[in-house]
VEXDREN-2710 file (C-alpha; in Angstrom, 1 decimal):
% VEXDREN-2710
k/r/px/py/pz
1/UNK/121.2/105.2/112.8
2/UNK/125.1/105.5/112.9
3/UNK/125.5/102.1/113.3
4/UNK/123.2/101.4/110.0
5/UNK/125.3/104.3/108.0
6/UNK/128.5/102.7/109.6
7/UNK/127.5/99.2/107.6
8/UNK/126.3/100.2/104.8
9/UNK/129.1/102.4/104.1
10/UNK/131.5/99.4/103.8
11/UNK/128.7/97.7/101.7
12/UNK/129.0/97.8/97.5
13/UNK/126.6/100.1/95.6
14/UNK/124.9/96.5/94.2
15/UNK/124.2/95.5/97.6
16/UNK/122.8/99.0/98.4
17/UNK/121.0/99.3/95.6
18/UNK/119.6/95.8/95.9
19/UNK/118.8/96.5/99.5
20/UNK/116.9/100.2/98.5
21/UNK/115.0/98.2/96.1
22/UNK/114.0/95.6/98.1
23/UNK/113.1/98.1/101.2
24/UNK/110.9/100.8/98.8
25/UNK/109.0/97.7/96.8
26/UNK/108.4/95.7/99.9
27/UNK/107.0/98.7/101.7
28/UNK/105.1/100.2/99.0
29/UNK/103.7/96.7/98.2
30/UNK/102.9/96.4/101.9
31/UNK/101.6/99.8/101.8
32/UNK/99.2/99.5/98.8
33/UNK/97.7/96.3/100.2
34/UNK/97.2/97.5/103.4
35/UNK/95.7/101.0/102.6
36/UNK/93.6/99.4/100.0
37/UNK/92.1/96.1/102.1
38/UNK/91.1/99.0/105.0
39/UNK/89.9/101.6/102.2
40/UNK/88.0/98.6/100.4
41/UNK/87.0/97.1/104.0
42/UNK/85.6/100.6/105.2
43/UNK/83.9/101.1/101.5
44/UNK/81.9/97.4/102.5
45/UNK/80.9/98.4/105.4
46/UNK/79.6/101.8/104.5
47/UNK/77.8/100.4/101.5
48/UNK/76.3/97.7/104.2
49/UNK/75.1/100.6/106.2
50/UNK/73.7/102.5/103.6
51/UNK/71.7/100.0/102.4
52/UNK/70.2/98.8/105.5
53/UNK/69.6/103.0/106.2
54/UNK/67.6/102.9/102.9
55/UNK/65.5/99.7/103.5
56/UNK/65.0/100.9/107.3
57/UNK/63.7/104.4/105.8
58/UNK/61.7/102.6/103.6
59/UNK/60.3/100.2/105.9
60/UNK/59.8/103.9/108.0
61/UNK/58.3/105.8/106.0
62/UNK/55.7/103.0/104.8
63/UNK/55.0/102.2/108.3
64/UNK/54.7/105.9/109.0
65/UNK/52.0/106.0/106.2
66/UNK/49.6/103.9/108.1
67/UNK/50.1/105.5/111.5
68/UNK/49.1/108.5/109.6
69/UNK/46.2/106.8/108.1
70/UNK/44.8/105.2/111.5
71/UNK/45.6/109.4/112.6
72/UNK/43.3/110.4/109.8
73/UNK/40.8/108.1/110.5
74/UNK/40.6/108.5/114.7
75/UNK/40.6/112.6/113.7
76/UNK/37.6/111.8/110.8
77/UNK/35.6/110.5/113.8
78/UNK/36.3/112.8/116.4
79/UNK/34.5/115.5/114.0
80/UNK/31.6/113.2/113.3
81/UNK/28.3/114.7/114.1
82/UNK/27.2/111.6/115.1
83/UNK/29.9/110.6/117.5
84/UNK/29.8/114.0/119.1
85/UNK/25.9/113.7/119.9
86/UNK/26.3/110.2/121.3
87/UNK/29.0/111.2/123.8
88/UNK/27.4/114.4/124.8
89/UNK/24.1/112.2/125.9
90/UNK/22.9/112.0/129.3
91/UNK/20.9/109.8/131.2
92/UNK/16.8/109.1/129.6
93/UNK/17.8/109.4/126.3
94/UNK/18.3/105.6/125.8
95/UNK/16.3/105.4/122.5
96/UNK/18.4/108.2/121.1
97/UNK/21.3/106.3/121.9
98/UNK/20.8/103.4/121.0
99/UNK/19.9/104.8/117.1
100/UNK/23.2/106.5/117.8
101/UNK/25.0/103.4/118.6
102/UNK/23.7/101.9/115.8
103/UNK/24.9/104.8/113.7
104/UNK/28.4/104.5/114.9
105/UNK/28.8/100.7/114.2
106/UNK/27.8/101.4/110.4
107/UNK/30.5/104.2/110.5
108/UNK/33.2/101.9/112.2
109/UNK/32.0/99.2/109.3
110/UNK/33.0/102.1/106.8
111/UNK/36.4/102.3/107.8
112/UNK/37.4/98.6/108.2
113/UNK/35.7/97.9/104.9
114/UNK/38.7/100.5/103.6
115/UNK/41.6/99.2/105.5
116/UNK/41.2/95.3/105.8
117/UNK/44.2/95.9/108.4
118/UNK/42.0/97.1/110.5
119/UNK/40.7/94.4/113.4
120/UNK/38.0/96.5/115.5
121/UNK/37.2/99.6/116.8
122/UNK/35.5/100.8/120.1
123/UNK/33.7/104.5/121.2
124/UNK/33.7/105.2/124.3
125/UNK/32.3/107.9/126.1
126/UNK/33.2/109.7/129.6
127/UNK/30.6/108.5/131.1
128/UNK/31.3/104.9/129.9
129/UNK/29.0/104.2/127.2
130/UNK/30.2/102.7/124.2
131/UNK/30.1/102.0/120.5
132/UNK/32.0/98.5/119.1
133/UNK/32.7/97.1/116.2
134/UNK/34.6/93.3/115.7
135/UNK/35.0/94.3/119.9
136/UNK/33.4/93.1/123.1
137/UNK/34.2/93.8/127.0
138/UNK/34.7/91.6/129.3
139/UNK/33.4/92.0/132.1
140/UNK/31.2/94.6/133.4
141/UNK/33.7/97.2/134.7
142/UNK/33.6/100.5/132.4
143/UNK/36.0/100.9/129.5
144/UNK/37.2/104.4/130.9
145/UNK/39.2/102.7/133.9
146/UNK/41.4/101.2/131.0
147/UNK/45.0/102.3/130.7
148/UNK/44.8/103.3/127.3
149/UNK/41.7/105.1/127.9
150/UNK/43.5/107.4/130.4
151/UNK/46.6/107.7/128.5
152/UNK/44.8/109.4/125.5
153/UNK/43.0/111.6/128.3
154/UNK/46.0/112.5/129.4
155/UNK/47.1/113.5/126.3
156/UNK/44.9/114.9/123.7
157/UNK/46.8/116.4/121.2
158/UNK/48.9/113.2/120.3
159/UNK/47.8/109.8/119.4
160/UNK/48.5/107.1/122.2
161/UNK/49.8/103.6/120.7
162/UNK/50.3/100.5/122.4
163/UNK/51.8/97.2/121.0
164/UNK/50.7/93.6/121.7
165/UNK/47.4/94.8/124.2
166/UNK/47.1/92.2/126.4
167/UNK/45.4/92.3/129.7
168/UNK/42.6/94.4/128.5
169/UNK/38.8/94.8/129.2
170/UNK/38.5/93.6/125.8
171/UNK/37.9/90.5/123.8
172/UNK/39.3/90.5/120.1
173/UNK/38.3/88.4/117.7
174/UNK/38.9/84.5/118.2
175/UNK/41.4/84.3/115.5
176/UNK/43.8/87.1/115.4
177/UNK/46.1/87.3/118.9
178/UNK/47.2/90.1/120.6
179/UNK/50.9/89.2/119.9
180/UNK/49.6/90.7/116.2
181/UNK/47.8/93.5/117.1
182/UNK/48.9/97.4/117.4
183/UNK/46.4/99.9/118.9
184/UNK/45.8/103.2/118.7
185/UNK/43.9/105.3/120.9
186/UNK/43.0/109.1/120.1
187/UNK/41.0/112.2/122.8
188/UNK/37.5/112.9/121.3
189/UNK/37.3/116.8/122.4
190/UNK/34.9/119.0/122.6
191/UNK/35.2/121.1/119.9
192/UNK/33.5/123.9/121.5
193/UNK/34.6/124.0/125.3
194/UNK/37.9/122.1/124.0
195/UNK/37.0/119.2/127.0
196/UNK/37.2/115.4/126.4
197/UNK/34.5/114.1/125.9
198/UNK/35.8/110.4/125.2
199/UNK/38.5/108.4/123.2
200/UNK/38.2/106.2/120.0
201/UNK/40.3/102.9/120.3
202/UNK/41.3/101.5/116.8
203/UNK/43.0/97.4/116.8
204/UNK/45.3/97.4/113.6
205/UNK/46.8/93.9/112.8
206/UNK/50.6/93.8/112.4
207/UNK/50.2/91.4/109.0
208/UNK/50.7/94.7/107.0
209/UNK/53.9/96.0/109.0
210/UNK/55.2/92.3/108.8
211/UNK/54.8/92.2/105.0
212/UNK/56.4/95.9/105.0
213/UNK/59.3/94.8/107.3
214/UNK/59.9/91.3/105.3
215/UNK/60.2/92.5/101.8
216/UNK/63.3/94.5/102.7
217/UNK/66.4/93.7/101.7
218/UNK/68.9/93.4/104.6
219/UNK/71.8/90.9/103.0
220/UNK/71.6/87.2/104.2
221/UNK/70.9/86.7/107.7
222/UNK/70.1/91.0/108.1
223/UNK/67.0/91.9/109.5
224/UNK/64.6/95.0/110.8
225/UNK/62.4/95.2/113.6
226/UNK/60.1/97.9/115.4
227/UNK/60.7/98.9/118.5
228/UNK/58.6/100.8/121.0
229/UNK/59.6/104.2/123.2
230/UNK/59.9/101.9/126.1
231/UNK/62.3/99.7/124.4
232/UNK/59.7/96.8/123.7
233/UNK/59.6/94.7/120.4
234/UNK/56.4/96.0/118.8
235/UNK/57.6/93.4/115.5
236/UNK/60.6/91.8/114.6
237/UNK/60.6/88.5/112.4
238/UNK/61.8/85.6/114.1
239/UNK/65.3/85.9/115.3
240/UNK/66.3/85.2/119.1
241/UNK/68.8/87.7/119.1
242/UNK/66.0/90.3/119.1
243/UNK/65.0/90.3/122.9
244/UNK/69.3/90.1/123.5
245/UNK/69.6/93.7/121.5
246/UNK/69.7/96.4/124.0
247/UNK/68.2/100.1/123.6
248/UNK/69.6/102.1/126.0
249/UNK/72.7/102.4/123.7
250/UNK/70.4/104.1/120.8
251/UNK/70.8/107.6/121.4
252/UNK/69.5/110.7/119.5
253/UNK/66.8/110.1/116.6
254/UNK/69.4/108.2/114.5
255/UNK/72.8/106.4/114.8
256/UNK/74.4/103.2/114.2
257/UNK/76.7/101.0/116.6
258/UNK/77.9/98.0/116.9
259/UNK/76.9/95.3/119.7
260/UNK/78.4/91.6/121.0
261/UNK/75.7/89.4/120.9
262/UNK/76.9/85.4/122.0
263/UNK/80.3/86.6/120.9
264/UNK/79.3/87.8/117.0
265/UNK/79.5/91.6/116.6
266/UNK/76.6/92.7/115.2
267/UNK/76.1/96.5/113.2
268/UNK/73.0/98.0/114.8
269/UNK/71.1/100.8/112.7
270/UNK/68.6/102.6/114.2
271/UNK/65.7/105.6/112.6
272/UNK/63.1/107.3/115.4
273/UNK/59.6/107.7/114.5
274/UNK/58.7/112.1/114.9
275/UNK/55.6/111.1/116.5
276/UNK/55.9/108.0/118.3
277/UNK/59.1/107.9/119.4
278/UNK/59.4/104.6/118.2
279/UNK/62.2/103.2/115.9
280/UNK/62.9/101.1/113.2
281/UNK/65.9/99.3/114.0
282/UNK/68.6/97.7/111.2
283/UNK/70.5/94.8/112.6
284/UNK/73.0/92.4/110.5
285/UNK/76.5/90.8/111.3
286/UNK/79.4/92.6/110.1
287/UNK/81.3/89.1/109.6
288/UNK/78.8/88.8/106.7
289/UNK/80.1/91.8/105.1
290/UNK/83.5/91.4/105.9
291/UNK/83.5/88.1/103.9
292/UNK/84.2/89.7/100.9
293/UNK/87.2/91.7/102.3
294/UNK/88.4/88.8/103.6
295/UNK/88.8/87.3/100.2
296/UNK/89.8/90.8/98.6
297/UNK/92.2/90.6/101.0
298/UNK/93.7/87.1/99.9
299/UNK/93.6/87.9/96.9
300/UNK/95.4/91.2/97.5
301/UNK/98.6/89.3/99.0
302/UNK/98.7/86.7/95.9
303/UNK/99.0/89.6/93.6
304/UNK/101.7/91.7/96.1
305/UNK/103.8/88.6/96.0
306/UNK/103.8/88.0/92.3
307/UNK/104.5/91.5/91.9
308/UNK/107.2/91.8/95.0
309/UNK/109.0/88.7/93.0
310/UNK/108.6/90.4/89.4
311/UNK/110.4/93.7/91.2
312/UNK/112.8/91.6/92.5
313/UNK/114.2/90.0/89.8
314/UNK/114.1/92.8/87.7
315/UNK/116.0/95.1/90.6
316/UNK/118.6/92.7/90.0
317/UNK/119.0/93.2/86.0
318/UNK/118.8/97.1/86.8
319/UNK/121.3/96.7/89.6
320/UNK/123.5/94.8/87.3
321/UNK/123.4/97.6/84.2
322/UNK/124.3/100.3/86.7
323/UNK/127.4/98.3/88.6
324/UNK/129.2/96.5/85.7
325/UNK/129.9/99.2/83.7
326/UNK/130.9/101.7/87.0
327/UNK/132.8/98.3/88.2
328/UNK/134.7/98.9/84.5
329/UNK/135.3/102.4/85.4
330/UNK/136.8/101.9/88.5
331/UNK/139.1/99.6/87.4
332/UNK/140.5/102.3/84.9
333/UNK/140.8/104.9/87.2
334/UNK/143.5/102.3/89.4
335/UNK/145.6/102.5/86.1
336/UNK/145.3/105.8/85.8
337/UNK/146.4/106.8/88.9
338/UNK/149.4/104.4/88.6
339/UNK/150.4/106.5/85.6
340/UNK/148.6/105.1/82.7
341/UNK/147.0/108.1/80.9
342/UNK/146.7/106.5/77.3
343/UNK/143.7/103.9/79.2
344/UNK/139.6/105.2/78.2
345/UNK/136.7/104.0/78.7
346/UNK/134.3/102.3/76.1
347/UNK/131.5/104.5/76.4
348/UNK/128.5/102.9/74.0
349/UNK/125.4/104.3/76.2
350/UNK/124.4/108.0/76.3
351/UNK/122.9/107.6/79.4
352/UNK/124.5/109.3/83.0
353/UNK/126.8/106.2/82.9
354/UNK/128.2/106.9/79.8
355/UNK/128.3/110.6/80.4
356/UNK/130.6/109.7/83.2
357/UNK/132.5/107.7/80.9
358/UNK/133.2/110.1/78.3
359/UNK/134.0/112.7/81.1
360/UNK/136.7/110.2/82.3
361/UNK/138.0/110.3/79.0
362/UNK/137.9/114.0/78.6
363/UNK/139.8/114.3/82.1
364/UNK/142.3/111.6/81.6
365/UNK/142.6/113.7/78.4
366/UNK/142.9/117.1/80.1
367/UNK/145.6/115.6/82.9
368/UNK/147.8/114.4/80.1
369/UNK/147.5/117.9/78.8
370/UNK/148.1/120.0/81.6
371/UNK/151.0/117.5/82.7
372/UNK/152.7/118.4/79.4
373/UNK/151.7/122.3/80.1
374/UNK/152.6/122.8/83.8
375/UNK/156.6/121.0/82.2
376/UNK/156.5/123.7/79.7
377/UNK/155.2/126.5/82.3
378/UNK/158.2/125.3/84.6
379/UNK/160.5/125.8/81.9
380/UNK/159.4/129.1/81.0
381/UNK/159.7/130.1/84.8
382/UNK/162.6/129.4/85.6
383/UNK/163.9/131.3/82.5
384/UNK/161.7/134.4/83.7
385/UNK/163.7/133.9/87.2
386/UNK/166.6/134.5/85.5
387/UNK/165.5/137.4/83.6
388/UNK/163.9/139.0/87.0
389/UNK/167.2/138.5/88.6
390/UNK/169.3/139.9/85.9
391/UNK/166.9/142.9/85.9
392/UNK/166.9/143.6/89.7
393/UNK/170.5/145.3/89.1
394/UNK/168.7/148.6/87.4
395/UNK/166.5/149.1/90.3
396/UNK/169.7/149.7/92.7
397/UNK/171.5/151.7/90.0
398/UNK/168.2/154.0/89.8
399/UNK/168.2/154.3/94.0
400/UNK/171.3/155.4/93.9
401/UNK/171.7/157.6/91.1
402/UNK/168.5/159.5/93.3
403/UNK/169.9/159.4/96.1
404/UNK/173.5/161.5/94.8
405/UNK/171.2/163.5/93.0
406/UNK/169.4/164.2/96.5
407/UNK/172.1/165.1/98.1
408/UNK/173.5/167.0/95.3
409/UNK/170.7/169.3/96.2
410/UNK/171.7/169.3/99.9
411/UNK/175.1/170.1/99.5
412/UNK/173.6/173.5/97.0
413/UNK/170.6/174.6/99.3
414/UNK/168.2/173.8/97.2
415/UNK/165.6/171.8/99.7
416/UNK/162.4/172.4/96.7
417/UNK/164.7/170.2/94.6
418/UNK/165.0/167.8/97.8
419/UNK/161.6/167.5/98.3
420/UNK/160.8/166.7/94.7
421/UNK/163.9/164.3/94.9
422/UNK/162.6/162.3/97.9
423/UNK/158.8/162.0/97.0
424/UNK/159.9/160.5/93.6
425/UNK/162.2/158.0/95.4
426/UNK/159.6/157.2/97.6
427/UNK/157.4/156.7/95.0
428/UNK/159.2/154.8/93.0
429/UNK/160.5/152.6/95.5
430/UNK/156.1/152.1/96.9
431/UNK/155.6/151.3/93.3
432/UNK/158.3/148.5/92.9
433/UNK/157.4/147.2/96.9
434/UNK/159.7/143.9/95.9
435/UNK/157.6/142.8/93.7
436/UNK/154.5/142.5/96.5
437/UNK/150.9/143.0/94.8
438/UNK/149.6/143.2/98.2
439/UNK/151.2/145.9/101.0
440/UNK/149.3/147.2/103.9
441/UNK/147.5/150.5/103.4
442/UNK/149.9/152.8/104.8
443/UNK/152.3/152.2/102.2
444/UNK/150.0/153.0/99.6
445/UNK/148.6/156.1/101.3
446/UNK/152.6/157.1/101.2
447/UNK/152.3/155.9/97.8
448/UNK/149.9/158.7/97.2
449/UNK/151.4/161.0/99.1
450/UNK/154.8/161.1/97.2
451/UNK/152.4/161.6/94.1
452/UNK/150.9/164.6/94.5
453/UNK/153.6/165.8/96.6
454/UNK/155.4/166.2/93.0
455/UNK/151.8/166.9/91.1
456/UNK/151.4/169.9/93.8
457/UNK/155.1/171.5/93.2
458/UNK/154.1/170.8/89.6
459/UNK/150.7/173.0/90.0
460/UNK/150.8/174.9/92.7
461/UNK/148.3/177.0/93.6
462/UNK/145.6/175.4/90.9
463/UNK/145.7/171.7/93.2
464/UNK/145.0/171.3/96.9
465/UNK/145.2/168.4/98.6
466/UNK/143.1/166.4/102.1
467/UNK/143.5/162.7/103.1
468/UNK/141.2/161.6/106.0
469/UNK/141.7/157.6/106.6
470/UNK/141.2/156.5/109.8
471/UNK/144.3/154.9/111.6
472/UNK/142.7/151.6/112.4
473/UNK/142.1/150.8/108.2
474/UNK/146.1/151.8/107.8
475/UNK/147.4/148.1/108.7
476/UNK/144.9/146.1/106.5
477/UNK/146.3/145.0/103.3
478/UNK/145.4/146.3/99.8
479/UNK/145.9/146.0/95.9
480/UNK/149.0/148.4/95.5
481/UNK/149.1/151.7/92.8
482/UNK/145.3/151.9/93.4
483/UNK/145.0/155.3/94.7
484/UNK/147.6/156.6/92.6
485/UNK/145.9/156.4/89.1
486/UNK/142.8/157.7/90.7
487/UNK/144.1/160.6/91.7
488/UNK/146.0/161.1/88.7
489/UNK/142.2/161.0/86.5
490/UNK/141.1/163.6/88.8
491/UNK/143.7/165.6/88.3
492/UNK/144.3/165.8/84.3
493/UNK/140.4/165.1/83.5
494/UNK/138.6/166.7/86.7
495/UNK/140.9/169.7/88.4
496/UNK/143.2/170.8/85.0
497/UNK/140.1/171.6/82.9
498/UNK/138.5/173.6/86.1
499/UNK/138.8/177.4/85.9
500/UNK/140.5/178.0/89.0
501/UNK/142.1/175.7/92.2
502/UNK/140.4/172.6/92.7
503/UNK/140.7/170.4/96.2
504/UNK/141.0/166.1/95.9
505/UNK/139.7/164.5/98.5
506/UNK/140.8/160.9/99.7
507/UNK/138.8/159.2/102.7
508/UNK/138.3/156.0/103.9
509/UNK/135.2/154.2/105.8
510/UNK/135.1/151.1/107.7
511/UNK/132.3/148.5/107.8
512/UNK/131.5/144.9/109.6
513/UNK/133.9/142.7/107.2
514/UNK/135.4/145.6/104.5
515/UNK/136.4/149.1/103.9
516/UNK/135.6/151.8/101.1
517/UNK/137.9/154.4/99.9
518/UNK/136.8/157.3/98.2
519/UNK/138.5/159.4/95.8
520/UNK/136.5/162.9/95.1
521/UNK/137.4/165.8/93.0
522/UNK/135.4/169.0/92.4
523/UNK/136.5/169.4/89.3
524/UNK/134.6/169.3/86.1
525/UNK/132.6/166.4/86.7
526/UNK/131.4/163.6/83.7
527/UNK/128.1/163.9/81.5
528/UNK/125.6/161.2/83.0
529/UNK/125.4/158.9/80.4
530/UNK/129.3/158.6/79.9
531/UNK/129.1/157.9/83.7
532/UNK/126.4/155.3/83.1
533/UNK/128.3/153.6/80.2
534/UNK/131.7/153.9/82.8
535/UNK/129.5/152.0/85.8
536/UNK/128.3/149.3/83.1
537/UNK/131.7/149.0/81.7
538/UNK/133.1/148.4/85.2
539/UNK/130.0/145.9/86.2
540/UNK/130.5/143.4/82.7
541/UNK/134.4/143.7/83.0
542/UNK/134.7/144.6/79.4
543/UNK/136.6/147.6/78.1
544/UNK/135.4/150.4/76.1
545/UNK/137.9/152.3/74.0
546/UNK/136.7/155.4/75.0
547/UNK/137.2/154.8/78.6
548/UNK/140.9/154.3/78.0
549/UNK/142.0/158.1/79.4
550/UNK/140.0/157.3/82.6
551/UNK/142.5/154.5/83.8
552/UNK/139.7/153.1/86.0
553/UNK/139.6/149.8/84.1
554/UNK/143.0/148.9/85.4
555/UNK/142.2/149.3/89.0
556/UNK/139.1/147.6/88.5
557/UNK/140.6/144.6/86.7
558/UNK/143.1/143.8/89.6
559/UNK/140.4/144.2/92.8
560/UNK/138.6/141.9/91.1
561/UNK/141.1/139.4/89.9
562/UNK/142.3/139.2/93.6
563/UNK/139.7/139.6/95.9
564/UNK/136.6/138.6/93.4
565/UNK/133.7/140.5/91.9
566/UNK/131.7/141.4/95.3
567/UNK/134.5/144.2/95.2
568/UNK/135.9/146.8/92.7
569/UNK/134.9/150.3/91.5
570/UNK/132.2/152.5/90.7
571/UNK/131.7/155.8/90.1
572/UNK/129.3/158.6/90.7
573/UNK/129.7/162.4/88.9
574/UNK/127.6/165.7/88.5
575/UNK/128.9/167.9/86.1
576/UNK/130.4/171.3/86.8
577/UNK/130.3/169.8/90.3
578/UNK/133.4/166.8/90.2
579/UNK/133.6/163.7/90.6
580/UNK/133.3/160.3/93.2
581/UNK/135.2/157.0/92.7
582/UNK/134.2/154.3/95.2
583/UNK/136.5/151.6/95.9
584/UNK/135.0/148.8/98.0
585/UNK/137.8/146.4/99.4
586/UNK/137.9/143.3/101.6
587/UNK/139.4/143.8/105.5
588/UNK/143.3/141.8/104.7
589/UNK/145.1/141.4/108.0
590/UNK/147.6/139.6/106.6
591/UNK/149.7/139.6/102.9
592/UNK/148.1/136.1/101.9
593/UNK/144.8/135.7/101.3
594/UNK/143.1/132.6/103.2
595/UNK/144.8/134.7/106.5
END
């Protein structure tokens, strides 16, 4: 990745541009055609499967009509009166059962007159008589040593069914074979002692099935066929990949899957009968309906080519109406920087490019200007040098003219006079601190000191004084004559209009990364909505006039012009109890700020 930022970083914005272009189209394009083809391709094939579902439950559900009709018909004669008296006859009642038989063959004639499908039926008893109709034995040997005959003995509740009979004791008609016949086989029990007493055999032709299975619609070489429990074909069309399709893969009543079959894939659909457990089974090749995707597809990448082309080309014109005119702009700002400020650029546009311009313009403008203000700024400078130096003779004269009046007062005893003499040298000399807006906190707590060392020989009795700053705050640096006007607010607004003495208070608190002093009276204390128009004064920066006597503003101003407006003043008052200023300050170690 460093290696790619590495290049293209020497590269020019059209080539990067041009290359961005080319990347997003050619991916999106790639993208789009991909996603869709496998989204359409999916779509086919689910639309394949859905179809064949619905023929297959079609095909099911009329196949299951019949195998409820030849249920019907096997239960109708299991409650005949007539079949129950002939299988409950014994031996010496041969004329009784032969009127019987006779009975049952017209019954049997009933039902295949109503269902053409139907290609015989048989009666048989457990003690091996029987009743036929369209059906003859073979030999001899009794009809209740047949497989079929046991099966439905074995199970009497369900019908048996058994596809393409062959190997029976049974002769069907002459022109139907048993490759085309399904029988059914149903328990005749007792209805009283609930024993079986013999089973009804019922030969349906598959001609009706086939005409079911081959009127679905299964695409172009798609196809259904039935298949038993066992895995046997009890129908298919003819196909000769029927016998190669393997069942043991079909699991559950329904799914789908997909099988190699002489190296075509094939979808396999599959639907169980409730019953039977037999299943209709959906079979078609899925290069059939992946034809169409396939030419989707082709015609997917002729349109992302046309389109890749069209973006192309028109990246390029794009490219070109961003570059020129920043190609333009470059070239002015060369001039410029070799001193040619009268040069702008021919903005026309009002887009970002010629926002850009016109900004170019408005700075080349602005340089100009400031070139001709920072000369005029120098000039006035140097002439307030020269002022400040001329001045810096009345500071010395003012020392010393304190200092013989100091020890004027020595000389005549008079050490209250000394006192007063020294604090308002040392405060005069702390407010001037050569011309240093930031000293270390010591100074100003000296500062202070010298204050209301004068302000207490002034008062007296009526002003007492604490200051409580821990030693570790006194070397950080902070805004000088802060404390000072402070003090002097709670003196003439807070202690002087207080019955009685009144204590100031000056403490200090550190923190992680900055300090607060606090400056606290119990003086008179301030009404809480001048308090709360003094806070909101302090927090827009704007001055009331009649917050002028507090001298808070000041203060305020200068924090904030130096160290920013995370720090400053605010104030908190109860009245008749005094009053709290809170000055929150950055930690300075050093005089210069970045330090």
């Amino acid at each position: 990745m460093r290696l790619i930022n590495r290049y293209l970083a020497d590269r020019s914005i059209r080539f990067k541009l041009l290359l961005y272009f080319v990347l997003i189209i050619t991916g999106s394009v790639l993208a789009i055609s991909l996603i869709g083809s496998s989204m359409y391709k999916r779509s086919i094939e689910q639309q394949a499967n859905k179809q064949t579902l619905q023929s297959m439950n079609l095909v099911k559900n009329h196949v299951q009509v019949y195998l409820d009709e030849m249920d019907n018909i096997a239960f109708y004669v299991s409650r005949s009166r007539e079949v129950l008296e002939f299988l409950r006859l014994t031996e010496g009642q041969g004329a009784r059962q032969a009127e019987l038989k006779q009975q049952l063959i017209y019954l049997q004639e009933g039902f295949v007159k109503a269902h053409a499908e139907i290609a015989g039926m048989v009666i048989v008893s457990a003690s091996g008589q029987h009743a036929a109709l369209h059906l003859e034995t073979i030999t001899r040997d009794p009809l209740t040593m047949e497989g079929w005959y046991q099966s439905a003995i074995d199970h009497p509740d369900a019908m048996q069914m058994f596809s393409h009979p062959i190997g029976r004791n049974i002769r069907i008609p002459a022109n139907i074979s048993a490759d085309h016949i399904l029988s059914f086989a149903k328990a005749i029990v007792d209805p009283t002692t609930g024993e079986p007493l013999g089973v009804v055999l019922i030969d349906m032709q598959l001609g009706l099935i086939q005409n079911i299975v081959e009127t679905g619609a299964f695409g172009k070489s798609g196809f259904v066929f039935i298949m038993d429990e066992n895995g046997g074909v009890v129908y298919s069309p003819v196909n000769p990949i029927v016998y190669r399709i393997w069942g043991g893969e079909m699991e559950g009543s329904t799914g789908s899957g997909v099988q190699t079959i002489r190296g075509q894939p094939y979808q396999i659909l599959y639907n169980t009968f409730v019953d039977s457990g037999w299943r209709v089974v959906g079979v078609f090749p899925l290069n059939e309906s992946l034809e169409v995707v396939t030419n989707i597809q082709r015609f997917t990448i002729l349109i992302a080519m046309i389109t890749l082309l069209t973006a192309l080309i028109a990246s390029w014109y794009l490219t070109n109406s961003i570059v020129r005119p920043l190609s333009k702009l470059r070239s002015l700002m060369k001039k410029v920087e070799e001193g040619e400020l009268a040069l702008r650029f021919p903005s026309k546009s009002k887009d970002e490019i010629g926002q850009l311009g016109q900004s170019f313009n408005n700075m080349v403008a602005e340089i100009d200007n400031l070139i001709e203000l920072v000369y005029k700024e120098q000039q006035a400078k140097r002439e307030a040098e020269l002022r400040a130096l001329q001045s810096q003779i009345k500071p010395h004269f003012l020392y010393n003219t304190m200092d013989t009046i100091q020890w004027m007062a020595i000389d005549r005893g008079a050490d209250d006079i000394v006192e007063i003499v020294a604090a308002l040298t040392l405060l005069f000399r702390n407010s001037l601190s050569k011309g240093q807006e930031i000293i270390p906190l010591r100074n100003e707590i000296q500062h202070v000191e010298s204050y209301l060392t004068i302000q207490m020989a002034r008062y007296e009795d009526k002003l007492r004084c604490e200051i409580d700053i821990p030693k570790e705050l006194h070397d950080y640096y902070v805004v000088k004559i802060m404390l000072q006007p402070l003090v002097e607010n709670a003196i003439y607004h807070g202690i002087k209009p207080k019955s009685g003495p009144g204590m100031i208070r000056i403490r200090g608190e550190a923190h992680a990364d900055y300090m607060v002093l606090v400056v606290e009276d119990d003086g008179a204390g301030i009404p809480p909505e001048q308090v709360a128009r003094m806070n909101d004064t302090l927090s827009r920066g704007k001055k009331s006039p009649e917050d002028n006597g507090y001298g808070l503003y000041n203060v305020h101003e200068r924090i904030q012009l130096i160290h920013g407006p995370a720090f400053g003043l605010t104030v908190a008052s109860e009245l008749g109890s005094g009053t709290k200023v809170m000055l929150r300050l950055p930690l300075l170690q050093s005089q210069h700020m970045g330090d």
